[in-house]
C-alpha positions as CSV (number, residue, x, y, z in Angstrom):
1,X,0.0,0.0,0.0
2,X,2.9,2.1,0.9
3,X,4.4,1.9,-2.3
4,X,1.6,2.7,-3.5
5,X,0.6,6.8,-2.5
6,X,2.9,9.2,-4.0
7,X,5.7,10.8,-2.2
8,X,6.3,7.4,-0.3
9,X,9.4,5.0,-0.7
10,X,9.4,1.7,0.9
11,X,13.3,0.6,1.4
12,X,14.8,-2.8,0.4
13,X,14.4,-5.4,3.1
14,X,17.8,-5.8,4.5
15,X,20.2,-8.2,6.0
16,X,18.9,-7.5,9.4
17,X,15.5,-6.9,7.7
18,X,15.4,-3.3,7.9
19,X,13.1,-1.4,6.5
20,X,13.1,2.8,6.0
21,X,9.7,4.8,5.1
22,X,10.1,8.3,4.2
23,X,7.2,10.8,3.4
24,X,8.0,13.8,2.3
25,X,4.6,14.2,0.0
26,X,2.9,15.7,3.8
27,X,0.7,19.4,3.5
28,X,3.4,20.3,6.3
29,X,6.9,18.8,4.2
30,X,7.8,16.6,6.5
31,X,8.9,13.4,6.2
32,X,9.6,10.6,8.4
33,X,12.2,7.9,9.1
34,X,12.4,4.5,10.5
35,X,14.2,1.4,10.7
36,X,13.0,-2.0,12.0
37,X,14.5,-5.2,13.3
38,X,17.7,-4.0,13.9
39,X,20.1,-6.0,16.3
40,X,18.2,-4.6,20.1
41,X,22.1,-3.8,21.6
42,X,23.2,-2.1,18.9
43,X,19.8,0.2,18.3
44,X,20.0,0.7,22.4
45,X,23.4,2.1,22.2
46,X,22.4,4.0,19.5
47,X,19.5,5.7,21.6
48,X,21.9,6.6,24.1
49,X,24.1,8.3,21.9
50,X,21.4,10.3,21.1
51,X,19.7,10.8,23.8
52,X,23.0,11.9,25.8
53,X,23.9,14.1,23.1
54,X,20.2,16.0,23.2
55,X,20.6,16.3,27.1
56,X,23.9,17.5,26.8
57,X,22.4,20.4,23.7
58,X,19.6,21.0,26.4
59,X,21.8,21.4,28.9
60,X,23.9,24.4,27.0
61,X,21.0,26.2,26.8
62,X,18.5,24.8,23.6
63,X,15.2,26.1,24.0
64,X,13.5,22.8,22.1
65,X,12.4,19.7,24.0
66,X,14.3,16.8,24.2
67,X,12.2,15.3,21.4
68,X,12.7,18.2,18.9
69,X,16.7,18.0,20.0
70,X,16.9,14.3,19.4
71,X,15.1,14.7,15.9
72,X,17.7,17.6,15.0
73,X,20.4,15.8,15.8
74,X,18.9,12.4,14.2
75,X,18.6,14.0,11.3
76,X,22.1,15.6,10.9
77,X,23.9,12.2,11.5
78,X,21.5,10.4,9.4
79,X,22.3,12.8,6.6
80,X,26.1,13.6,7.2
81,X,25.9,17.3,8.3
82,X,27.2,16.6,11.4
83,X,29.3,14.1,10.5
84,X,32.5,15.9,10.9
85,X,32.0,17.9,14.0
86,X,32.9,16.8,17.4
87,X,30.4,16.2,20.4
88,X,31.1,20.3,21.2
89,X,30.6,21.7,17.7
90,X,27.7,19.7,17.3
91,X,26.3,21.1,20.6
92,X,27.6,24.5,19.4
93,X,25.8,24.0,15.9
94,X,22.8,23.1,17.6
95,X,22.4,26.0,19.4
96,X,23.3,28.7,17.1
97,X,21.1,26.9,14.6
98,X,17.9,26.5,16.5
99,X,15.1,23.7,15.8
100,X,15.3,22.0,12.5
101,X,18.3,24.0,11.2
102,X,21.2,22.2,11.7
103,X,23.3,23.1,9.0
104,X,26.9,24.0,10.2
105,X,27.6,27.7,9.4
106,X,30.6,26.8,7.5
107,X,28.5,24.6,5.0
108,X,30.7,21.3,6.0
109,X,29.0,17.9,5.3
């Protein structure tokens, strides 16, 4: 059915029977991401990672919740804009960027 609407792309099941969804075809542009069956340790550690990393962006003084702060910084690992920086320029990025606009200033992917 997925595959079926416009705008939606149903990933190729893979070795750990993965699967990504994205929507970007919503009235508000957004699209989401997820990923299924992946190995429980590994997708735990991977949380944590995240989550300490959105505490830590909080903590400096981000005005978003912890959800909108994890979703930032999702997305800029997940697409390679962070990829680069370390844990203090991606806290530093964060904050000068605000929600949703995590682009480092200097354009480095």
């Amino acid at each position: 059915m997925l595959g079926a609407v416009p705008g939606w792309w149903l990933g190729a099941l893979g070795g750990f029977g993965s699967v990504c969804v994205r929507d970007g075809g919503g009235p508000d542009g957004t699209a989401t991401n997820t990923a299924q069956a992946l190995p429980a340790d590994q997708a735990a550690a991977a949380y944590e990672r995240l989550d300490r990393l959105a505490r830590a962006v909080k903590r400096a003084g981000h005005t978003g919740s912890l959800d909108e702060i994890r979703a930032d910084l999702c997305l800029g690992l997940l697409d390679g804009s962070l990829h680069h920086l370390s844990e203090r320029e991606i806290i530093a990025c964060l904050l000068g960027a605000g929600s949703r606009r995590i682009r480092p200033k200097d354009g480095r992917r």
